[in-house]
N, C-alpha and C positions, 0 to 999 in steps of 0.2 A: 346102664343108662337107657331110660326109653327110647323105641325108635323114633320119635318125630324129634327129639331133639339132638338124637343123631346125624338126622338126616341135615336137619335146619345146620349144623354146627361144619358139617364134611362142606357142605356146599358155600360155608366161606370161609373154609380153607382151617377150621381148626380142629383137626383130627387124632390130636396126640395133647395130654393134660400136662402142664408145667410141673416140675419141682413142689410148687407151692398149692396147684390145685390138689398134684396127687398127697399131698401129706394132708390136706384138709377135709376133701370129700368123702369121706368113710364116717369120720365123727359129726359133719353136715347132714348126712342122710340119717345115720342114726336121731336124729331130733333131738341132740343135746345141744343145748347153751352153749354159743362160741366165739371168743374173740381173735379176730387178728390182727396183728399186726405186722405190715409191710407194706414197704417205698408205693409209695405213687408208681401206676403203670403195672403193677404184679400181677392183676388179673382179678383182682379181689371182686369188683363190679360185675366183670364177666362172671365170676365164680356165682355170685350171688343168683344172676336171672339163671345161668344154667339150675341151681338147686331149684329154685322156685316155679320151673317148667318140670323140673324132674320129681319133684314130690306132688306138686297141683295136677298135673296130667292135661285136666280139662276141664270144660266149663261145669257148678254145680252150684245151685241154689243162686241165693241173689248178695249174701254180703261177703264182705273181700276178708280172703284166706289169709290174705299174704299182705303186711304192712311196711313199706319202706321208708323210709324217713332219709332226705337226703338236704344237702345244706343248703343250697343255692338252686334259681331257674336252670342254670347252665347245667349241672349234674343231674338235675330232674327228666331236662332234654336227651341228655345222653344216655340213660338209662334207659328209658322209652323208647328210644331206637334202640337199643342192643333187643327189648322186646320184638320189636315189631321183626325186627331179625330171625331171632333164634325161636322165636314162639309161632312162628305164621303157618307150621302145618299143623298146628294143634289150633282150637276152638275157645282159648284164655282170653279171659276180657282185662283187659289190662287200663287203668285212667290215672290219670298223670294231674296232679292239681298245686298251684302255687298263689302268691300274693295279687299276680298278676289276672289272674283267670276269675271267669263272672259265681262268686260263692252259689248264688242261686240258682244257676246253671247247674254247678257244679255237682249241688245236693243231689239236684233232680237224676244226672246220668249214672250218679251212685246209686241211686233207687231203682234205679233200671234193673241193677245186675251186675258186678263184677266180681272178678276173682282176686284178683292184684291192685293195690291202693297205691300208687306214690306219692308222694309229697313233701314240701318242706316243712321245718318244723310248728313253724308261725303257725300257716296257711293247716295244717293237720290240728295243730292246738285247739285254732279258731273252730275248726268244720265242730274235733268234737264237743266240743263245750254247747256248741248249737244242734248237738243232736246228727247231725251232718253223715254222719257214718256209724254202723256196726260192728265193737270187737265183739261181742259174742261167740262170734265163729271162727277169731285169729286161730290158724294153724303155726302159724310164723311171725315174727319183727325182727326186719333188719334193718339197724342203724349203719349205713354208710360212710365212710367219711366221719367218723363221729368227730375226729381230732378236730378240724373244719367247722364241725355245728360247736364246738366245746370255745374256740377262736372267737367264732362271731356270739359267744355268752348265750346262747338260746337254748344248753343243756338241759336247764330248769324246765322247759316247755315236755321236754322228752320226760320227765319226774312226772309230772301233772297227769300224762297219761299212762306212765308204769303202774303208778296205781289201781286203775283203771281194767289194765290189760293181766290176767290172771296164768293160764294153764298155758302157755304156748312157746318154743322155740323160741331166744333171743338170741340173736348173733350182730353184732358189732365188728366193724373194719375200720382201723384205723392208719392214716400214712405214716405217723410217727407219732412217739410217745409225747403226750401232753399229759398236764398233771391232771387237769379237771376230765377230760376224755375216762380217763384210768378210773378217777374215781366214781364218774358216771356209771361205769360196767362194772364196777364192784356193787354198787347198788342195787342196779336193775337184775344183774346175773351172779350172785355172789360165789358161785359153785361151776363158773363157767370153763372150759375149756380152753386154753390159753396157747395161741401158736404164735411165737416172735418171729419173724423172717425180718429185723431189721436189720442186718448187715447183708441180705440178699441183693443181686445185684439186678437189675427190671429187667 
């Protein structure tokens, strides 16, 4: 693990990888296709920003490396602090965009420069279709939560842009088995990596 996200990780206290990170993180770094699944609370969020500091390093070029798709403002929020966390001795631009926040703003701090993209799935739909952002350079997509965006029926939005999105790392985290979630990840990632931790305990 790199040191700055060593450093960022010891100084709030999480020094030692669960159960569920250490059977994930080896086929994560490898840049294979990954689903998981397990309980709400497993670590799967944390696991995600840690990979996404741990393969991006630091700032480079201007369009985002790393694309996250997450369901709701509340998860988009929470996310964004685990960055602002675990990334603060490294140089990663990280922007966080949802239904609520000004589009035209939005575009504009994307043009700036980032590395790391969040967002929900509406609100990422919308940007791309208006041009709004660059997968060109996807290194990674993770779908969070996907059971969640699969509930609220907005799956179809994540299709529209798999198309779209070609050479890059999918990984998928789900809290529990959903039919459409399932069939979502069979599509985007047919060849993907499959870890169940659902009868794990959080």
């Amino acid at each position: 693990m790199n040191e700055k996200l060593s450093l960022s990780l010891a100084q709030h206290g999480l020094e030692m990888a669960n159960p569920m990170q250490k059977a994930v993180f080896g086929t994560l770094k490898s840049g294979a296709d990954t689903v998981i699944l397990a309980p709400k609370n497993a670590g799967k969020t944390t696991t995600m920003v840690m990979l996404v500091i741990q393969q991006l390093t630091a700032a480079f070029e201007d369009s985002p490396r790393a694309l996250i798709v997450v369901p709701d403002k509340e998860r988009l929020l929470h996310m964004e602090a685990l960055f602002n966390q675990y990334a603060k001795h490294t140089d990663l631009r990280v922007f966080a965009t949802h239904e609520k926040t000004d589009m035209d703003g939005d575009k504009y701090e994307i043009s700036c420069g980032i590395d790391v993209l969040i967002g929900t799935p509406k609100r990422l739909s919308d940007m791309f279709s208006s041009a709004g952002y660059n997968v060109n350079k996807l290194h990674m997509w993770i779908m969070d939560e996907l059971d969640e965006i699969a509930k609220n029926r907005q799956e179809h939005l994540l299709d529209r842009l798999s198309i779209s999105i070609s050479k890059v790392q999918r990984i998928m985290c789900l809290n529990e088995y959903h039919e459409r979630a399932v069939a979502m990840a069979d599509r985007v990632a047919p060849d993907a990596n499959w870890f169940d931790f659902e009868e794990e305990e959080d």
